[in-house]
C-alpha positions as CSV (number, residue, x, y, z in Angstrom):
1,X,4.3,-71.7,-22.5
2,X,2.4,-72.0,-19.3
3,X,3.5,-71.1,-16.0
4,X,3.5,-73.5,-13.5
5,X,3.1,-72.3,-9.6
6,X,3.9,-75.0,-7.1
7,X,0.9,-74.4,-4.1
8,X,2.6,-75.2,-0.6
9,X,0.1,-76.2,2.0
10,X,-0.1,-76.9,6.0
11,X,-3.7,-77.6,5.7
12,X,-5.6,-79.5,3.4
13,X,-8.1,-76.9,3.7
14,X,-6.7,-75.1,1.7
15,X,-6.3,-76.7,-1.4
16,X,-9.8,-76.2,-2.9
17,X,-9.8,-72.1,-2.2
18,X,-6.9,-71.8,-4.2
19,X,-8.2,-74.1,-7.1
20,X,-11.0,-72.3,-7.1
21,X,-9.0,-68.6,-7.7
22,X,-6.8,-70.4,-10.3
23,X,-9.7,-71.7,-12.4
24,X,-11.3,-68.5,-12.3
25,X,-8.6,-65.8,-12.3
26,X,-5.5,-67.4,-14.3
27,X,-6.6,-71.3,-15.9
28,X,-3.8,-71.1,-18.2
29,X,-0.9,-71.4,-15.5
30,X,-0.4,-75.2,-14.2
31,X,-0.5,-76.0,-10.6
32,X,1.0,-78.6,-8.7
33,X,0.3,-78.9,-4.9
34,X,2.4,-79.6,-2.2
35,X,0.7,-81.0,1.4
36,X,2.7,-80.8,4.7
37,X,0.4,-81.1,7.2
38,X,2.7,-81.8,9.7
39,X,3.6,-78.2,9.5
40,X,0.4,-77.2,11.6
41,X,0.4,-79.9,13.8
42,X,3.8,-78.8,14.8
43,X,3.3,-75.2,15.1
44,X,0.1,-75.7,17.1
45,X,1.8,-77.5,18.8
46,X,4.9,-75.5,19.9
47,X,3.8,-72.2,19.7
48,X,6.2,-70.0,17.8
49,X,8.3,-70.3,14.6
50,X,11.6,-71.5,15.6
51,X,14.5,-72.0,13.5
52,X,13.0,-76.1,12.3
53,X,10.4,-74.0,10.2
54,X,12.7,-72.2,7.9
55,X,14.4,-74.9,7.3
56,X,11.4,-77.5,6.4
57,X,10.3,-74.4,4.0
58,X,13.7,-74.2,2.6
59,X,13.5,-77.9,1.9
60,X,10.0,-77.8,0.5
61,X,11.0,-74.7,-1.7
62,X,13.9,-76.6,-2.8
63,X,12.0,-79.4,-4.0
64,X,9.1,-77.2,-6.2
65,X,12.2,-75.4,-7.7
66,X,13.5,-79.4,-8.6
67,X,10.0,-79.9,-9.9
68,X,9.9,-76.7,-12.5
69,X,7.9,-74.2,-10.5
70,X,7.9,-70.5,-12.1
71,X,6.7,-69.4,-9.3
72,X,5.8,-70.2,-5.3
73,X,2.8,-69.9,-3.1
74,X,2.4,-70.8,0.3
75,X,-1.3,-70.9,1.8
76,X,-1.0,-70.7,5.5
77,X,-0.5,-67.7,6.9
78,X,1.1,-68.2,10.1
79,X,4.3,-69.5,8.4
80,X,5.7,-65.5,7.4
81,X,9.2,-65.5,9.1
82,X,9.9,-69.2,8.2
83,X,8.7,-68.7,4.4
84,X,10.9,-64.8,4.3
85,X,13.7,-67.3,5.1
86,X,13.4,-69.8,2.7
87,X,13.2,-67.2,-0.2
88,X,16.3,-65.7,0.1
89,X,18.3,-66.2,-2.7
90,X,15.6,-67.4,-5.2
91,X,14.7,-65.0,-8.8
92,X,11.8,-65.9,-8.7
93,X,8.9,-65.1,-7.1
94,X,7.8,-66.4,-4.1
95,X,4.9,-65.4,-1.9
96,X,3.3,-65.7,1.5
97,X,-0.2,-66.3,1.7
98,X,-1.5,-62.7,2.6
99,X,1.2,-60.4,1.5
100,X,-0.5,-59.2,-1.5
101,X,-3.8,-59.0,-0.1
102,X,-2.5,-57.0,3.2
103,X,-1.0,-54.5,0.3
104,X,-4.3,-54.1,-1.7
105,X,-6.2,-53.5,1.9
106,X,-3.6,-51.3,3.2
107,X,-3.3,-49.1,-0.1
108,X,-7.5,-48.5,0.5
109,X,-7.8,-47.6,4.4
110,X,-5.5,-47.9,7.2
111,X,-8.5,-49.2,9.0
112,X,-7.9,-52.8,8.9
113,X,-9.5,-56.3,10.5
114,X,-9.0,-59.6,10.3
115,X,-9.8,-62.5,10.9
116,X,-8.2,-65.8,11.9
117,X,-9.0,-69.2,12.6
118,X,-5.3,-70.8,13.3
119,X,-4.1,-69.4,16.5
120,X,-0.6,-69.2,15.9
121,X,-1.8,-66.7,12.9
122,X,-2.4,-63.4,14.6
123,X,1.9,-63.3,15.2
124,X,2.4,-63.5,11.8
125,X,-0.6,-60.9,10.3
126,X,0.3,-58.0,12.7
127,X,4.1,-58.8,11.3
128,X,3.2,-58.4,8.0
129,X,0.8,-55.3,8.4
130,X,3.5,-53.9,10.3
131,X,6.0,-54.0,7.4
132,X,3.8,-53.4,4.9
133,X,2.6,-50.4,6.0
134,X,6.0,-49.1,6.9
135,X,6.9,-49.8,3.4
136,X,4.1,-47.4,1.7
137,X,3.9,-45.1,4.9
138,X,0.9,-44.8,6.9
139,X,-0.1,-45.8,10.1
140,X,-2.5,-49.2,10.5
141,X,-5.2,-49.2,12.9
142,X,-5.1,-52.8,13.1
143,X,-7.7,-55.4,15.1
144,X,-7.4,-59.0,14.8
145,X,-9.6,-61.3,16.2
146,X,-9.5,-65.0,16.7
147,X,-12.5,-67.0,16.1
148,X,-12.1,-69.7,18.6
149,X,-13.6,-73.5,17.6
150,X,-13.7,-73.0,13.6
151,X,-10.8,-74.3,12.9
152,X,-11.5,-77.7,14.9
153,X,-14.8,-77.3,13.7
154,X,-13.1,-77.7,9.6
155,X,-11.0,-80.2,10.8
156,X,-13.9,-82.4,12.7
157,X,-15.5,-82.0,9.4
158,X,-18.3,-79.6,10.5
159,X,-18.0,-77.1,7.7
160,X,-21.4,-75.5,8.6
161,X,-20.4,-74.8,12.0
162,X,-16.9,-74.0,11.0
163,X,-18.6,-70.9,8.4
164,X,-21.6,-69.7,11.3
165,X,-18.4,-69.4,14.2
166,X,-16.6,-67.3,11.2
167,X,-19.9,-64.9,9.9
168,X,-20.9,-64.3,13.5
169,X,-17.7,-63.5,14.9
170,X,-16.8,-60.6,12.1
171,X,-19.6,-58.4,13.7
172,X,-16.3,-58.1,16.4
173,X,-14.2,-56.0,14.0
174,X,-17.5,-54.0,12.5
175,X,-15.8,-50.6,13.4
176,X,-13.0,-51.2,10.5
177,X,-12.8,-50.1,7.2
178,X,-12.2,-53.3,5.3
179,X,-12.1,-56.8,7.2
180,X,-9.5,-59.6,5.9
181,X,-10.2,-63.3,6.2
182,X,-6.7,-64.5,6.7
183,X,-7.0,-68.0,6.6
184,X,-7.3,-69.5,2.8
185,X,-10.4,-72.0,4.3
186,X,-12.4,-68.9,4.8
187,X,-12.5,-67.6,1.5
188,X,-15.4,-68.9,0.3
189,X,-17.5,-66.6,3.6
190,X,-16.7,-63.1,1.8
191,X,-20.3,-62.8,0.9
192,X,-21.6,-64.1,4.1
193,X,-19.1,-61.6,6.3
194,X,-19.9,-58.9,3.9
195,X,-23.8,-59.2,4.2
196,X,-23.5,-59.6,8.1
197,X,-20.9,-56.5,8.4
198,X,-22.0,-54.8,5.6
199,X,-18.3,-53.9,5.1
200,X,-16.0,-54.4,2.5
201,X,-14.5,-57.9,2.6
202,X,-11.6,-59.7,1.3
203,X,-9.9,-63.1,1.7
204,X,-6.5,-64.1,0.1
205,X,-6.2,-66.5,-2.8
206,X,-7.2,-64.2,-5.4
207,X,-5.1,-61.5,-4.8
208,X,-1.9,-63.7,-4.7
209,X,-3.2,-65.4,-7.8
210,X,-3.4,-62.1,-9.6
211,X,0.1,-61.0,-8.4
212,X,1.7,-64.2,-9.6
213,X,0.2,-63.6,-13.2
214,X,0.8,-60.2,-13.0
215,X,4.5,-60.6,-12.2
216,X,5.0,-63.6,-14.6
217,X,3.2,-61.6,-17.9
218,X,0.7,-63.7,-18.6
């Protein structure tokens, strides 16, 4: 029997990345995605992940558990405290957007850069670097940078402009090792990032896709 993952998304950009991963990587499991938009909006809006945010994950959890989901995937990254919250308590597995690629990166080079297109973000990847690398014990040498505009840029519809902010802003972090492209929206640049940087690049959908069939044995 198929697995079915329930996709939780604050940005409709993110939808078609993680479509894309499934199709290629794992077409056997069954998605079914849920849209909260809102969920941005509001975190752009006040800044930090208070306690609201937990519990709108907890509720959206709750309702992809109702619909059969074998397993969970949110797709923004700045939700990490809010989506640690919400999976207490659940068997089974239940992922934030970066975790597993953060793990691959970290288990490579300490040397680590990312890149991130939602603001509120850059709290939540130096979090989960933080623990991550406490967990398998080395030291990160972390840089993140903000490309400023490409989000509002995807959202105008300006996906051109959006991708050139994105390629020409990774020359910033050209002194890592490996450069992550945290935000699911720039996963289809990891050619164009690598080719400018001429460093090893990696973006998040397939990763977590891989962990989720991994984990479920399929």
């Amino acid at each position: 029997m198929s697995s079915r993952i329930a996709l939780i998304h604050a940005l409709e950009a993110s939808i078609e990345p993680i479509r894309k991963s499934f199709e290629r990587l794992w077409p056997e499991a069954i998605t079914a995605n849920l849209l909260d938009d809102s969920l941005s909006l509001d975190l752009a809006s006040v800044g930090i992940l208070d306690a609201t945010f937990g519990q709108r994950m907890s509720v959206l959890v709750d309702y992809a558990l109702e619909c059969g989901a074998d397993g969970i995937l949110f797709t923004c990254s700045a939700f990490g405290e809010a989506i640690e919250e919400a999976r207490v308590g659940h068997d089974i597995p239940i992922l934030k957007p970066d975790e597993s690629m953060i793990r691959q990166a970290l288990e490579m080079s300490n040397s680590i850069g990312i890149l991130v297109t939602f603001l509120p973000t850059i709290y939540s990847v130096k979090r989960e670097v933080k623990e991550i690398s406490s967990q398998i014990g080395i030291k990160p040498d972390l840089a993140v940078h903000f490309v400023e505009g490409a989000m509002d840029a995807l959202k105008a519809g300006d996906k051109a402009k959006h991708d050139n902010l994105v390629i020409n802003a990774s020359t910033e972090l050209a002194d890592r090792d490996i450069i992550l492209l945290a935000q699911f929206s720039m996963a289809h640049l990891v050619k164009g990032v690598e080719t400018n940087t001429g460093l090893n690049v990696m973006s998040s959908p397939d990763p977590a896709v891989l962990y989720l069939k991994k984990f479920l044995g399929t």
